[in-house]
Structures are given as structure tokens and as C-alpha cells.
N, C-alpha and C positions, 0 to 999 in steps of 0.2 A: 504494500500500500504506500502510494506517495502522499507525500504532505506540501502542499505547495501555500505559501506566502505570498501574500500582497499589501501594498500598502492601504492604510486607514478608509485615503480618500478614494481612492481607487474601486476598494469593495465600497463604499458607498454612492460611486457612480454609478457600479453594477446595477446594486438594487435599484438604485432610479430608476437604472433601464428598463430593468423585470417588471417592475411594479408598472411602467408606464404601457410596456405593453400587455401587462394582465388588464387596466382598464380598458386599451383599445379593443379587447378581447370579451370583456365583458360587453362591451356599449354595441361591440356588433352583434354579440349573439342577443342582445336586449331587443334590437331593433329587428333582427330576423323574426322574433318570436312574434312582435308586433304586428310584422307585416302580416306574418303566416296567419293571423290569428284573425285579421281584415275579410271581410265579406265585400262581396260587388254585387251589383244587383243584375237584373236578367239581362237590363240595355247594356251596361257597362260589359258584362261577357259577352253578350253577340256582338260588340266592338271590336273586344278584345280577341276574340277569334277567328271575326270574319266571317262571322254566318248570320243567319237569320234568328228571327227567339222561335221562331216555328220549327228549325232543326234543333232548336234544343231544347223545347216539347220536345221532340222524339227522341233526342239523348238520353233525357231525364226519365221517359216511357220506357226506355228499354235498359236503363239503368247502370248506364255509361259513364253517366257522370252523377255524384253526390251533391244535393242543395237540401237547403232547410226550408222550410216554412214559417213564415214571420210575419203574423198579423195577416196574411193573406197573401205576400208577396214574395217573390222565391229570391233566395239569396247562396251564394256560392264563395267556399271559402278557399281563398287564396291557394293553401298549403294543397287542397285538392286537386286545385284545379292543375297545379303545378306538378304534381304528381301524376294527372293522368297526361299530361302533355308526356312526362319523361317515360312512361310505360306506355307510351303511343296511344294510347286509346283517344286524342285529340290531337290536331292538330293545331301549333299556333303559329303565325310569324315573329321570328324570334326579337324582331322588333316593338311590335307589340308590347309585347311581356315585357321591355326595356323599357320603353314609355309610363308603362302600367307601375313598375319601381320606382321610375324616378320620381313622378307625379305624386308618390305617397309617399315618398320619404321626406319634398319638398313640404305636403299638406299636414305631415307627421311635426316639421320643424315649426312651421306656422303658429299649429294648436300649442305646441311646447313652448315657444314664445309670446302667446295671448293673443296672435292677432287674430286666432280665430275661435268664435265662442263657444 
């Protein structure tokens, strides 16, 4: 076993480092959870898909894709949706999905700063 030596400030810059990227580490897995945990509504996936809400009635009918019921209106949650893209069972344009992040992490920082109520 070796034993290796440093100086004071030295391990104390280490830790800085560590600790700095445990929060980076934390804030992103914060914000994944967020996203994944976001619901869209029926307009917002037939955007984000590229299809009609009439094919997804028939998604939903044959049980292709998982949505909730909310007061009467269907709602689909993110981490599903993403997941049936990646097991193929949907198709999306991988731009899309890029817009759909950026757009809710922009509206995420908004709410977090107050400007939105």
C-alpha cells in the first residue's frame, strides 16, 4: 500500500473540485427528474410527433403509448413518451424532442425565478 502526500492547500483545492462537481451532478439529475416527471397535453404530442390526435386515439386504443386521464383530458408523461421513442414503438424527429427540452428547461428557469406564477 502506498501513502502519498500533499500539501494542505492543494487537498483543499481537490475537494473544491469534488464537491463542485457533486453539485453539478446533483442539479442535473434534479432537473432530469423534473423534466421526466412533466406531462404534455394531447396538442402538444401531436406537435411533438408529427401526427395527428386522431392517430393517437388509435395509439392510445391499441395501447402503444401510456396517458393518464385528468379531469377529462389526456395527458402524457414525458419519461414515456421518451421511452417509447427509444424502444421504437414511436416515432419522433429528433429535433423535436430538442425543442421540447429546451423550451422546458427555459419555462423551468422562468417559474424558478418568479417570473412566472
Amino acid at each position: 500500500m502506498d501513502v502519498i502526500t500533499i500539501e494542505s492547500k492543494a487537498y483543499h483545492e481537490l475537494m473544491g473540485k469534488i464537491e463542485k462537481i457533486l453539485r453539478y451532478i446533483e442539479k442535473e439529475e434534479k432537473a432530469k427528474a423534473e423534466y421526466g416527471n412533466r406531462l404534455v397535453t394531447n396538442d402538444e404530442l401531436a406537435e411533438i410527433l408529427g401526427i395527428s390526435k386522431r392517430t393517437l386515439q388509435r395509439m392510445r386504443s391499441a395501447d402503444r403509448i401510456s396517458y393518464k386521464i385528468i379531469y377529462g383530458r389526456c395527458y402524457y408523461a414525458l419519461h414515456d413518451i421518451e421511452e417509447a421513442i427509444r424502444n421504437k414503438s414511436l416515432y419522433c424527429n429528433p429535433q423535436n424532442l430538442k425543442e421540447l427540452r429546451h423550451n422546458f428547461e427555459l419555462k423551468s428557469r422562468r417559474v424558478k425565478d418568479g417570473a412566472i406564477g
